[in-house]
TIVEX-210130 format. One record per residue (C-alpha): residue in three letters; x, y, z. Coordinates in steps of 0.5 Angstrom, whole numbers, padded with zeros to 4 digits, always signed. Layout:
BEGIN
ALAXYZ
...
***
This chain:
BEGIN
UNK-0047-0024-0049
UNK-0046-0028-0055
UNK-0039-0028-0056
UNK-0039-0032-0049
UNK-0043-0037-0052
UNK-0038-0038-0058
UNK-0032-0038-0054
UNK-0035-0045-0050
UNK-0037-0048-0057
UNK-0030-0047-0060
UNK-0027-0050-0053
UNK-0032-0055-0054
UNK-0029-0057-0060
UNK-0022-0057-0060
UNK-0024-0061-0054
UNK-0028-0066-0058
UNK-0023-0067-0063
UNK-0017-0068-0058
UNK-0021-0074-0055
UNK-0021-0076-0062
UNK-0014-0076-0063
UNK-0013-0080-0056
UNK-0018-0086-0058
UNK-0015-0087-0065
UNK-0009-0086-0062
UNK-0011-0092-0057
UNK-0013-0096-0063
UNK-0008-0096-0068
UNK-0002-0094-0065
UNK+0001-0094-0074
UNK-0004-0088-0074
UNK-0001-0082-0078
UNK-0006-0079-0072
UNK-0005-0082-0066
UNK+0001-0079-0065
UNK+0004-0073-0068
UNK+0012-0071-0066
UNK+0013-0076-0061
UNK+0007-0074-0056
UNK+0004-0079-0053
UNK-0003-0082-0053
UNK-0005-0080-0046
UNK-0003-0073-0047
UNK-0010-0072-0052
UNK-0014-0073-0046
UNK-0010-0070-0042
UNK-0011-0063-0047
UNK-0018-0065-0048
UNK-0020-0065-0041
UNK-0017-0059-0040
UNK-0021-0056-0045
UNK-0028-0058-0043
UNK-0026-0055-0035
UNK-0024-0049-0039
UNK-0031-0048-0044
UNK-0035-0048-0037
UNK-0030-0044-0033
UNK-0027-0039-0037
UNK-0035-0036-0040
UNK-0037-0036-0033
UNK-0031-0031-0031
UNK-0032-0027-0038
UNK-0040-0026-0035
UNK-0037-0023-0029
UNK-0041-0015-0029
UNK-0036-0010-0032
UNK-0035-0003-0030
UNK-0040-0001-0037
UNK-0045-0006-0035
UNK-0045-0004-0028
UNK-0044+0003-0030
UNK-0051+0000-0036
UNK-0055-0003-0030
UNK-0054+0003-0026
UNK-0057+0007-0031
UNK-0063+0003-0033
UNK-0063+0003-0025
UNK-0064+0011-0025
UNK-0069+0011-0031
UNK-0074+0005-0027
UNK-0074+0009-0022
UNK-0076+0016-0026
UNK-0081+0012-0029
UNK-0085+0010-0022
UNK-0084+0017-0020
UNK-0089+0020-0027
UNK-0095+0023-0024
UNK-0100+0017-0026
UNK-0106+0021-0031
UNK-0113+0021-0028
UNK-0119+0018-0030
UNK-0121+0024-0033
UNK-0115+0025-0036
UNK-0115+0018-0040
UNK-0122+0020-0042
UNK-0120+0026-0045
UNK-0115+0023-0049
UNK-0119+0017-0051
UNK-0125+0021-0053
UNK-0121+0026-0058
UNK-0124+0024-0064
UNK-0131+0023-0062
UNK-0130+0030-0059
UNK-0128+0033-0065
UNK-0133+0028-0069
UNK-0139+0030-0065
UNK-0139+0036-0061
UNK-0135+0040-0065
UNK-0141+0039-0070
UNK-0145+0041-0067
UNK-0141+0047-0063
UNK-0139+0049-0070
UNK-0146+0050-0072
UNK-0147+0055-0065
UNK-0140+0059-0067
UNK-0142+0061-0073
UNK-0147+0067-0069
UNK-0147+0068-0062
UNK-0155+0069-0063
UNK-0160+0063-0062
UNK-0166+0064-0067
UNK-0169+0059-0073
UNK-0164+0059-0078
UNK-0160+0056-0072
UNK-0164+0052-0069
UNK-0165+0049-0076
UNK-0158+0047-0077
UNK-0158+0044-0071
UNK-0163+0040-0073
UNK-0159+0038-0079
UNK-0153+0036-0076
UNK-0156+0032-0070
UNK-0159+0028-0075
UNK-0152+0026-0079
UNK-0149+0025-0072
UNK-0148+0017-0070
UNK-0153+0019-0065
UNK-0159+0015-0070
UNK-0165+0019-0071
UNK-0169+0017-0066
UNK-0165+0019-0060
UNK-0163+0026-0065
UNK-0170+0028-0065
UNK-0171+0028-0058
UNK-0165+0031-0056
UNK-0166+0037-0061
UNK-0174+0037-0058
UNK-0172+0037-0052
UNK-0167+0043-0053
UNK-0172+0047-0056
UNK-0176+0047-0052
UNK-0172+0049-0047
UNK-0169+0054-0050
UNK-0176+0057-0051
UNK-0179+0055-0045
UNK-0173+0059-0042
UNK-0172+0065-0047
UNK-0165+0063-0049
UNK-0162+0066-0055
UNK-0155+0066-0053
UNK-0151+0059-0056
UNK-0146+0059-0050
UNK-0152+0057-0046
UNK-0155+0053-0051
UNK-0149+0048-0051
UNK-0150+0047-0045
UNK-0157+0045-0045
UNK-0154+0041-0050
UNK-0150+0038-0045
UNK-0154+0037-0039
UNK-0159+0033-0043
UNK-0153+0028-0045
UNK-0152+0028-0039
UNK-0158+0026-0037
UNK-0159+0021-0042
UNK-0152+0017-0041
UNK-0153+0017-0033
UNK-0158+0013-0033
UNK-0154+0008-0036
UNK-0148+0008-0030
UNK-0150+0001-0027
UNK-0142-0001-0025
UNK-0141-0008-0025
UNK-0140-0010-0018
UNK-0137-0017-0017
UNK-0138-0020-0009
UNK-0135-0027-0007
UNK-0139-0033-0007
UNK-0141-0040-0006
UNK-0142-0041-0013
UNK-0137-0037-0019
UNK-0141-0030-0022
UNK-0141-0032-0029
UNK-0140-0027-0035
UNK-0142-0030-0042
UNK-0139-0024-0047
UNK-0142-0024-0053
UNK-0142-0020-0061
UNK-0139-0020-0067
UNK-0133-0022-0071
UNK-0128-0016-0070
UNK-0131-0013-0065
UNK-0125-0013-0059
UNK-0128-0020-0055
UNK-0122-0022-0054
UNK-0118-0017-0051
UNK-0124-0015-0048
UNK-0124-0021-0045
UNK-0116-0020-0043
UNK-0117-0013-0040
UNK-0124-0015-0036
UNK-0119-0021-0033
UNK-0113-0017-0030
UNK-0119-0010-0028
UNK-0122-0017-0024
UNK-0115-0019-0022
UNK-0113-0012-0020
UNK-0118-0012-0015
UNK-0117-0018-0011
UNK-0122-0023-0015
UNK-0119-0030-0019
UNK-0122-0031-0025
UNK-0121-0037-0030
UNK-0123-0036-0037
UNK-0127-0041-0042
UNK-0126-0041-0049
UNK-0132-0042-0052
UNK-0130-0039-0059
UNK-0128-0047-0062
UNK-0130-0045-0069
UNK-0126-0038-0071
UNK-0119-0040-0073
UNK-0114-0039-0067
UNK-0119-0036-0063
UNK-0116-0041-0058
UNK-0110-0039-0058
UNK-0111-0032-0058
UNK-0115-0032-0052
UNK-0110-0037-0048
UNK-0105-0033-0049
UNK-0108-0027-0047
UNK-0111-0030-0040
UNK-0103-0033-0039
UNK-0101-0026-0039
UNK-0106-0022-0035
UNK-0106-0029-0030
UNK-0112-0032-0031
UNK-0114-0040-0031
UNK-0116-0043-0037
UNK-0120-0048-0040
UNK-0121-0051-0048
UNK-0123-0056-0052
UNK-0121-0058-0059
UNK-0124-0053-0065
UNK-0130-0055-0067
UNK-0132-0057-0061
UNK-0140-0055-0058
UNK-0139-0049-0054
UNK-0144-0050-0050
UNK-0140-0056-0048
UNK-0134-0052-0046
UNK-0138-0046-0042
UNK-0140-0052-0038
UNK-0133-0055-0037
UNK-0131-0049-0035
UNK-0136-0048-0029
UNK-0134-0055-0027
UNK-0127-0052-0027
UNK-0129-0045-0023
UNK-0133-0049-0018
UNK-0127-0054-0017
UNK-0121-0049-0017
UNK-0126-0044-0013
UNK-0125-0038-0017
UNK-0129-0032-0017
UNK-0130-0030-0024
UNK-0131-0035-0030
UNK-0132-0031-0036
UNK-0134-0035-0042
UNK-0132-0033-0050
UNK-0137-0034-0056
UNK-0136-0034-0062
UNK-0137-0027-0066
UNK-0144-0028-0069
UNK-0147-0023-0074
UNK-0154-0021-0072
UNK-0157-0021-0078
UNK-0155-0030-0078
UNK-0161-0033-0074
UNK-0158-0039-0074
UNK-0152-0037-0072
UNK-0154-0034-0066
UNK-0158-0040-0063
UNK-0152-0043-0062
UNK-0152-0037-0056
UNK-0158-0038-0054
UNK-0155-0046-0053
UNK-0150-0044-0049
UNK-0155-0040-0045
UNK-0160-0045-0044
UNK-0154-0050-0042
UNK-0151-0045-0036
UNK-0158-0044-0033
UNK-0161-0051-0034
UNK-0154-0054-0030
UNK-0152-0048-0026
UNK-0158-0044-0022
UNK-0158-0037-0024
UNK-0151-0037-0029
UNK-0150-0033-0032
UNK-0151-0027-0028
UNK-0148-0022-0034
UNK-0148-0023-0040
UNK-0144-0017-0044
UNK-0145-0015-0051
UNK-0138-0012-0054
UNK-0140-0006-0059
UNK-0134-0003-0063
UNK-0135+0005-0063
UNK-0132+0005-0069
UNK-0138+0003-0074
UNK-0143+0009-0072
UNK-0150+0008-0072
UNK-0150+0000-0074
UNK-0148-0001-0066
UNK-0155+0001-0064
UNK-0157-0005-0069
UNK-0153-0010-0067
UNK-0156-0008-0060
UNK-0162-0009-0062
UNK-0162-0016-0065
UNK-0157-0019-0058
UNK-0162-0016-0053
UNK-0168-0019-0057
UNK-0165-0026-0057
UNK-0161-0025-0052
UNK-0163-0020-0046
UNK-0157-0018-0046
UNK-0156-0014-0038
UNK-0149-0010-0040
UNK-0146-0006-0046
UNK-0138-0006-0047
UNK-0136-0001-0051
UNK-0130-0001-0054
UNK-0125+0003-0059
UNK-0127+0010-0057
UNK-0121+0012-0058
UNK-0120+0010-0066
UNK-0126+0013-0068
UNK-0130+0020-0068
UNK-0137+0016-0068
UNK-0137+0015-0060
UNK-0143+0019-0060
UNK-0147+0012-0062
UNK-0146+0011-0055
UNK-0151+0017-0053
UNK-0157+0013-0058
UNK-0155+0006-0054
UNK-0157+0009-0047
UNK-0162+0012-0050
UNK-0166+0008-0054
UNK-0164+0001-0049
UNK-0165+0001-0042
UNK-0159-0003-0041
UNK-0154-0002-0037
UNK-0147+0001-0040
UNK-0142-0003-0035
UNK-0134-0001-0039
UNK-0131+0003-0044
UNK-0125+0002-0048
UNK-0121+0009-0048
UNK-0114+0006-0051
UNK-0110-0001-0053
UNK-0107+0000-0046
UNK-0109-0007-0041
UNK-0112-0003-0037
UNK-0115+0003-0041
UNK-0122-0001-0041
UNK-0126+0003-0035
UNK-0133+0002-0032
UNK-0137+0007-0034
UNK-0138+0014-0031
UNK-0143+0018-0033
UNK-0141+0024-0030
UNK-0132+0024-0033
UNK-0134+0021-0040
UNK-0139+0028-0041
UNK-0134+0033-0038
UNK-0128+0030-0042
UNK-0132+0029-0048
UNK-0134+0037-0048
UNK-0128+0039-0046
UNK-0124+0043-0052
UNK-0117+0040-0052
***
């Protein structure tokens, strides 16, 4: 409390200013200070002394726990105790809750088109054309899928809309299951390298942060590498970040080549044995071709120095810019070969179906998704739990 503090200091003080009146008093014993009514010089010191003895003692004694702050602690007690016994929301129920919005954006679309008549037949099937192509989805993939539903729909002689949503279903299903290939890291001689790419405001950094405390979390040590040297505090975001999950860090200076430190950072992993070293870079428009030579670098450097590095290299997408997703992954797989995709943000925006046109026109696979702002809302990618929880009416 700070009253206790303020106590000392004034004690401190008078103690201070009695120590001055015993040196004056030894120096000019004239001196309108150096004695006062008669005191002798000795008894400053004495009372200065006294003072200093009491600024430690008396605080200490005053900190003692009352019977509020017992009565206090007992309640914070009780409440940390409430709290471990909440029920812990499941998988589902977090996909549930992150992709409300892609939910009502997405499939309530295309499930307002089917409610408006319990019948299927040609004006329908127009409109679900229509509302598929506006969808975040991208042309390509929304023409497949409309094909792939009539077709159905008549090869089968389906006419009601309950059904019909549930081909619907199926064939995102279909579609996003051949992109479930979980991330599975195993310890070896040599670190598994992830160099984690994609553009300025895309969620890289705390991306970086929440894959390192999921890594963490299941028995791997991770070191992280700042190779983002030319965006403005980078460095120091990404640091405080592995400082709070746990993960070792390795930088240089800004400005310096970030090849240099993707290999300053696996000469660290190698020394300091860790599992998982994961390489930052600074965000690059893909649309820069210059830009992205400077990844291309880094990846040149990892696998000349380091046979088989890196053995991930993960594109983060923000959800929330729609159908410029599916460029952006374009133009990274292009120079990149990209080998997984992170899809972050769902949880903000009502365009997470971009990730239905992704699976469908790339083959690489989806490792994470990003549900929530939580550290532990970045989650390997279910197929199956982001289907049913996308349809699910809430």
């Amino acid at each position: 409390m700070r009253y206790k503090s303020f106590l000392s200091y004034v004690l401190f003080f008078i103690s201070y200013v009695f120590f001055f009146l015993f040196i004056v008093g030894l120096q000019d014993k004239s001196s309108s200070l150096a004695l006062v009514s008669g005191i002798p010089s000795w008894i400053y010191l004495v009372i200065a002394v006294f003072l200093n003895i009491l600024a430690l003692v008396v605080p200490a004694r005053i900190s003692k726990p009352s019977i509020e702050d017992k009565g206090a602690e007992k309640l914070l007690e009780a409440a940390a105790k409430k709290e471990e016994k909440k029920p812990q929301i499941s998988l589902v129920a977090r996909f549930q809750q992150g992709l409300s919005k892609t939910h009502k954006g997405f499939i309530g679309k295309i499930s307002a088109v089917f409610s408006k008549s319990g019948v299927i037949d040609e004006k329908m099937l127009s409109e679900l054309e229509e509302v598929l192509l506006g969808t975040d989805i991208g042309i390509k993939t929304a023409y497949m899928l409309f094909e792939q539903v009539e077709k159905k729909l008549k090869s089968e002689g389906i006419v009601d809309s309950s059904q019909a949503m549930e081909i619907i279903k199926t064939e995102i299903a279909e579609i996003l299951k051949k992109r479930e290939n979980p991330l599975n890291i195993t310890k070896g001689e040599q670190p598994y390298v992830i160099m984690v790419t994609g553009v300025n405001g895309s969620g890289k950094t705390t991306t970086i942060a929440k894959l390192s405390r999921l890594f963490i979390n299941n028995g791997l040590s991770v070191i992280v590498a700042a190779g983002d040297t030319f965006r403005a505090a980078a460095i120091e975001q990404l640091e405080h970040w592995a400082s709070k999950v746990g993960a070792d860090f390795v930088k240089s200076q800004e400005g310096a080549d970030p090849s240099s430190v993707a290999f300053d950072g696996m000469q660290a992993a190698i020394a300091r044995n860790k599992d998982v070293l994961i390489i930052d870079t600074a965000g690059r428009l893909h649309t820069k071709t210059d830009l992205m030579e400077e990844l291309k670098k880094t990846k040149r450097v990892l696998a000349n120095k380091f046979n088989g590095s890196p053995n991930e290299i993960l594109l983060v997408l923000d959800a929330t810019i729609g159908q410029n997703a599916i460029e952006q992954t374009r133009q990274f797989h292009q120079d990149l070969n990209i080998t997984g995709i992170v899809l972050t943000k769902l949880d903000g925006s009502s365009k997470g179906g971009v990730i239905v046109g992704i699976a469908n026109e790339f083959d690489i696979p989806i490792r994470f998704v990003g549900i929530g702002e939580g550290m532990d809302d970045m989650q390997p990618f279910n197929a199956n739990e982001f289907v049913e929880a996308l349809f699910l009416d809430k």
